[in-house]
RODO-2510 file (C-alpha; in nm, 4 decimals, decimal comma):
residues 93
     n   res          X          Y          Z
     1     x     0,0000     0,0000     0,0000
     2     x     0,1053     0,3069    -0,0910
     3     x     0,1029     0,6316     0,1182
     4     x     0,0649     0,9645    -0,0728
     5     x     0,0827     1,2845     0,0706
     6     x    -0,2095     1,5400     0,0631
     7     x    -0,1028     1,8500    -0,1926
     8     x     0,0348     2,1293    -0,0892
     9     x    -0,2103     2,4393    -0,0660
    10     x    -0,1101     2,6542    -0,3572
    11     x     0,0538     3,0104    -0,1965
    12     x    -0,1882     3,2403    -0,4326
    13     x    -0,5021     3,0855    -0,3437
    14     x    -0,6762     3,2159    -0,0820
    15     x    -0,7847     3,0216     0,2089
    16     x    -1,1655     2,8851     0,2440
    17     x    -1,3462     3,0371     0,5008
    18     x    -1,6441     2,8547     0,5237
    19     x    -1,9872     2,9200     0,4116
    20     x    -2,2203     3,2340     0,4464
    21     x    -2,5101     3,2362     0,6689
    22     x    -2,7199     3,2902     0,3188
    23     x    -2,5667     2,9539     0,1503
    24     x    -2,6413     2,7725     0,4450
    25     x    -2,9958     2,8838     0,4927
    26     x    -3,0250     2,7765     0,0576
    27     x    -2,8500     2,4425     0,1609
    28     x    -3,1112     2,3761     0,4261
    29     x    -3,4199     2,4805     0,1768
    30     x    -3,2825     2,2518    -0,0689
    31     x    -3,2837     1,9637     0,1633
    32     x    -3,6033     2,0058     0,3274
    33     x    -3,7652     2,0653    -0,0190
    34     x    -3,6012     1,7193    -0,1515
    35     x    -3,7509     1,5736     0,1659
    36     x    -4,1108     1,6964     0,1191
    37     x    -4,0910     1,5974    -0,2540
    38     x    -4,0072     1,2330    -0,1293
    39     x    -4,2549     1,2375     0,1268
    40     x    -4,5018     1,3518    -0,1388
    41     x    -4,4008     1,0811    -0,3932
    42     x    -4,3850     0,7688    -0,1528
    43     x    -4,7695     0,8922    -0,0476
    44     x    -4,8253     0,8944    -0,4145
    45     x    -4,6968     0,5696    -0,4305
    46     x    -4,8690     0,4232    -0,1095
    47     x    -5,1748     0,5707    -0,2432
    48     x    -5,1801     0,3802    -0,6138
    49     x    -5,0704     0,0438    -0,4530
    50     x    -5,3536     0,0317    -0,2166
    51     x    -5,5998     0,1343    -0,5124
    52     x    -5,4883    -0,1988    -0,6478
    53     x    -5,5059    -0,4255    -0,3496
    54     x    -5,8756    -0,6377    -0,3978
    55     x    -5,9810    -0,5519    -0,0496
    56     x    -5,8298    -0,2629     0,0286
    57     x    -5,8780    -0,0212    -0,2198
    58     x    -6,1431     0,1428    -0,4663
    59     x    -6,3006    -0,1669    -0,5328
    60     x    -6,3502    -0,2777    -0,1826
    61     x    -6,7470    -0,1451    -0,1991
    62     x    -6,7749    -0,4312    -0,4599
    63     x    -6,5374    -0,7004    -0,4177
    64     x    -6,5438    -0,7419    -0,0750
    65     x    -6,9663    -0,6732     0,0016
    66     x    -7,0265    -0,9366    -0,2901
    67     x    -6,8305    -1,1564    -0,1058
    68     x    -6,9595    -1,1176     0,2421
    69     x    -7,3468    -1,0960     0,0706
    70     x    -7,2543    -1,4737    -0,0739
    71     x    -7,0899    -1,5843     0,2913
    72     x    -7,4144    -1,4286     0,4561
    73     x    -7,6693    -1,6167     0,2707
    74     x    -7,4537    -1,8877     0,3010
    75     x    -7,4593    -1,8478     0,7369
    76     x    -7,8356    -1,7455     0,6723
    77     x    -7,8977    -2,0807     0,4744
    78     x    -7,7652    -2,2892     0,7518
    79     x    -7,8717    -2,1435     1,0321
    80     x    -8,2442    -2,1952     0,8727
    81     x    -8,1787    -2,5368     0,7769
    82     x    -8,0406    -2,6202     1,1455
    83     x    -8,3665    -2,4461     1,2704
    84     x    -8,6276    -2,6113     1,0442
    85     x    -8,4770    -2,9190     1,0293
    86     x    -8,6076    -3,0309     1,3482
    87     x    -8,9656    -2,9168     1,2275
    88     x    -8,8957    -3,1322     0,8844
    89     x    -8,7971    -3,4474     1,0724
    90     x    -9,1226    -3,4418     1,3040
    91     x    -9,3656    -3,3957     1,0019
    92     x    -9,2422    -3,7165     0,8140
    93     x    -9,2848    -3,9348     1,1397
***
């Protein structure tokens, strides 16, 4: 491995002395900005993949209340069957 030595600071350049309270204040903009602009797009993005869940989303007033109409008739059907049954058996004797 090979060491290297950092350059010399050229003698007409003049030193760096930092940033102004103005570029700072831009710097921090900037980032909050890019944050908001994320924020904003992974909502976006939230928002459109729970549109397409089956349940979940937009078509959850359908999908999901023609299901549970089918699995309530279904509960209705047997719980009248288990009630009249009884009545059914009695009238044959």
């Amino acid at each position: 491995m090979k060491l290297t030595r950092t350059p010399e600071p050229r003698p007409d350049a003049t030193p760096w002395r930092g940033y102004t309270l103005d570029e700072i204040r831009y710097q921090r903009v900037l980032a909050l900005a890019s944050i908001e602009i994320e924020k904003q797009a992974m909502a976006a993005s939230a928002s459109n993949a729970k549109e397409q869940l089956p349940f979940v989303g937009e078509n959850r007033g359908r999908g999901l209340m023609k299901i549970l109409t089918y699995i309530e008739y279904g509960v209705i059907a047997v719980k009248l069957w288990k009630r009249f049954r009884s009545i059914f058996k009695k009238s044959r004797r």
